[in-house]
N, C-alpha and C positions, 0 to 999 in steps of 0.2 A: 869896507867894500859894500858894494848895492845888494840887494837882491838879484838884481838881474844879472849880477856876475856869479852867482852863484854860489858864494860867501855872505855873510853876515856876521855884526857886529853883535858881542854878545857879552858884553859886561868887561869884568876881570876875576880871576881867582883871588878871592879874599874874602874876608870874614863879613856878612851881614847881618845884622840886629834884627828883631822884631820884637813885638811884644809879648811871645811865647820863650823870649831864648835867642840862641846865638844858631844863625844858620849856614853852614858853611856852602857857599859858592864853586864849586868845582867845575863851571862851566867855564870851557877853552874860549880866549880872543877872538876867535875865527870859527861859526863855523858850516863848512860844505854845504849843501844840497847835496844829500849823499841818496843810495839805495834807503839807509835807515833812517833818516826821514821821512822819506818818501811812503814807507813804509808804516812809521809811527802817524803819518796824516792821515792813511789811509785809515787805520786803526780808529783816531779821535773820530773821522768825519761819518763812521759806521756804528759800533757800539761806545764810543767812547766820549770826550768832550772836556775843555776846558772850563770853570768857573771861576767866578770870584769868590776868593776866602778870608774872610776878616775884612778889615782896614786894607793892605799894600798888599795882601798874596793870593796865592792861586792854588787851584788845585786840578792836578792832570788828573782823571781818571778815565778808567775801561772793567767793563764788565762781560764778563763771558761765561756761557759753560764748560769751556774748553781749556783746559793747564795747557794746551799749546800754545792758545792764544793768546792766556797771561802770561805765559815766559815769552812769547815775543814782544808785546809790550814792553815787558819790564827790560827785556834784553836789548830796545830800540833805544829809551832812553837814557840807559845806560853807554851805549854808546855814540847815541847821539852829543850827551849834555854830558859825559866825564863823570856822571854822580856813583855814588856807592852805592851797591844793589839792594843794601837792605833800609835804604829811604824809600821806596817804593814798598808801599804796605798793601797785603791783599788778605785779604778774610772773606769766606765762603758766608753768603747770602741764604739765608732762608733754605738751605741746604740744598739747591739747585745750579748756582753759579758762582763762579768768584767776581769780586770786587776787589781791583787793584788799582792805588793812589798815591800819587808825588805830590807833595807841599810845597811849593816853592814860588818864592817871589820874580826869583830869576826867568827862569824859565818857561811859566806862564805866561810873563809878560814879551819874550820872546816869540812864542807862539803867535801870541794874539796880534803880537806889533807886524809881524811879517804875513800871517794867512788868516787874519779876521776871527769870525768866530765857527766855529765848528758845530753850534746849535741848528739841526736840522725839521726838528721840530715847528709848527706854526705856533705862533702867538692868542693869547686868548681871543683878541680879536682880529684873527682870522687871517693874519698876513703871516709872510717868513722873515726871517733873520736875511741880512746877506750873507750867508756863505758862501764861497763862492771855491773851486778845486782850481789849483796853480797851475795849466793847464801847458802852459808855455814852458815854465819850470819844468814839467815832466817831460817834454818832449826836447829841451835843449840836454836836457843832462839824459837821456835815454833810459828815463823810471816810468814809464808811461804805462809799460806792462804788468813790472812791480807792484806799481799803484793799483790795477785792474785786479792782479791776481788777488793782494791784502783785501782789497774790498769787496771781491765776490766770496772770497773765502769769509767773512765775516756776515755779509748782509745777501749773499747770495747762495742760489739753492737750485738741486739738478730736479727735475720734473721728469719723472721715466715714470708712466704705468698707462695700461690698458684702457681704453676707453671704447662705450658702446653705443651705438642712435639709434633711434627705435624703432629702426627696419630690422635691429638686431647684428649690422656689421661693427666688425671690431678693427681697431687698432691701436696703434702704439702712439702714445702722444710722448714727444724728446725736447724738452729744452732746457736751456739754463740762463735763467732768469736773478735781475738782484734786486732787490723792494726797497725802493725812494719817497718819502713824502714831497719832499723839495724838488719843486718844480724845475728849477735852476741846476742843483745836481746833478736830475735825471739827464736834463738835455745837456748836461758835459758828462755825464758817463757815456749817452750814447755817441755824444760827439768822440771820445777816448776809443770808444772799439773802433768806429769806423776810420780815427787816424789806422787804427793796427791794422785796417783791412777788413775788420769783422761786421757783418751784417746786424741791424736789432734794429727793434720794434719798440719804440716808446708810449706805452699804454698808459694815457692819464688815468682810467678808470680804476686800474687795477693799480697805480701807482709802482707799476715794474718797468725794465726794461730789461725785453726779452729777445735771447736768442734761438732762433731754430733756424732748420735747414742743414744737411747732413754736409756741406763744406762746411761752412759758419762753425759748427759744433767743432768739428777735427782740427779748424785751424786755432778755436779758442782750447782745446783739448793741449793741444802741441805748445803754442805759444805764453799762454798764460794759466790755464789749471787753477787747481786747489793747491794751499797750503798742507804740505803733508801730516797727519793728524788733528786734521780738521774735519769733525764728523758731521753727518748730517743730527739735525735737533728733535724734539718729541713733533714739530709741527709736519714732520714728514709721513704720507701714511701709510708708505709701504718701506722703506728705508731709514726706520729708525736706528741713528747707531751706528750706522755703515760710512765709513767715510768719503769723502763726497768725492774723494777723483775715482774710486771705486766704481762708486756710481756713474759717473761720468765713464770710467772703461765699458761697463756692464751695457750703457746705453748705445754706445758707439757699434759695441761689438753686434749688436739688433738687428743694425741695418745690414747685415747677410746673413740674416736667419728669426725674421718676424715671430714665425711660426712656433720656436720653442720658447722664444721669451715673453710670448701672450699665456704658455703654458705654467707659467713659473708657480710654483709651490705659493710663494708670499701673493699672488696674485689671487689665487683662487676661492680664498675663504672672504674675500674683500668684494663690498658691493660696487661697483662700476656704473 
């Protein structure tokens, strides 16, 4: 079957050689555009990415500081590709993140044959990869959201604190924003919210795109969120720790009551 039926052709179960050893194949005939695909691209096209390994193989990986985030990984390609969970290898990094990685000839090349490269980095000189987000696929099979929530929840961050101008007035600055270098991405992320309805801002300078606006916020709040135990990171500077639909509640709830959430305890020791 095509891609665009929404199946894929994927080898057979059976035994493959390499020059390290015998590697068993466990990947199904057929398989779907499911949620956990869907899911698992969103993962590579954010912290993650496919490479070449050796001679004929590949190598999946994703790194995070989040055990949520690597048990989803680990748990998408598991049930994505049929493999046994403990071929997926993850060892903690420099003792701030894990590092989690599939070997596989199969699979890789699965990947890459169907959705390109996932390299969203530019090139030394100075151009991008095509990567490019299956954009049609998520919107036939109805992963559209799926995809949105995996990738904000990995490269995206809620903005909730005080800010002041030098006449001295204060307010609350709210949005939620996900940080793109790839030009290309950016403009089908924002193209993805506004299929959903959702309002944003495509800032080349700041390389985000950004939501605000108190609908925009509630409906991205309702419909697509955070990944549950997915915290905000050290880069946050009033909400380290806290995890981010938290935040996303904390901010929501502002907008009928400015006045106590400029007061907040975490606000007040912090320069503005």
């Amino acid at each position: 079957m095509s891609i665009s039926e929404n199946a894929f052709s994927a080898g057979n179960q059976q035994e493959t050689y390499s020059d390290i050893g015998i590697l068993r194949d466990y990947t199904p005939n057929v398989i779907e555009f499911s949620s956990e695909l869907a899911t698992l691209i969103a993962l590579l096209f954010t912290d993650g990415g496919v490479s070449k390994h050796r001679l004929n193989s590949w190598r999946i990986f994703f790194a995070n500081s989040s055990p949520a985030a690597i048990r989803l990984f680990t748990g998408s390609l598991v049930s994505v590709f049929g493999i046994p969970k403990d071929r997926v290898k993850i060892r903690m990094m420099l003792g701030r993140y894990y590092f989690a990685v599939l070997t596989s000839k199969e699979t890789g090349k699965f990947l890459t044959d169907k959705f390109g490269t996932f390299r969203t980095l530019k090139f030394d000189n100075g151009s991008y990869p095509t990567a490019s987000i299956p954009i049609d696929l998520l919107v036939k099979t109805g992963t559209t959201r799926l995809f949105l929530k995996t990738a904000f929840s990995m490269d995206g961050c809620v903005k909730f604190y005080p800010v002041v101008n030098k006449a001295g007035r204060k307010w609350l600055e709210r949005n939620v924003s996900i940080a793109c270098h790839h030009p290309v991405l950016r403009k089908q992320y924002h193209r993805l919210l506004e299929l959903v309805g959702i309002e944003s801002v495509n800032i080349e300078s700041d390389k985000v795109i950004k939501i605000r606006k108190r609908k925009n916020l509630e409906k991205f709040a309702k419909e697509i969120g955070f990944i549950g135990g997915i915290k905000t990171t050290r880069h946050s500077k009033f909400w380290i720790g806290v995890e981010k639909n938290k935040v996303l509640k904390i901010m929501l709830d502002s907008y009928d009551n400015s006045s106590k959430y400029l007061s907040l305890p975490r606000f007040k020791t912090a320069k503005i």
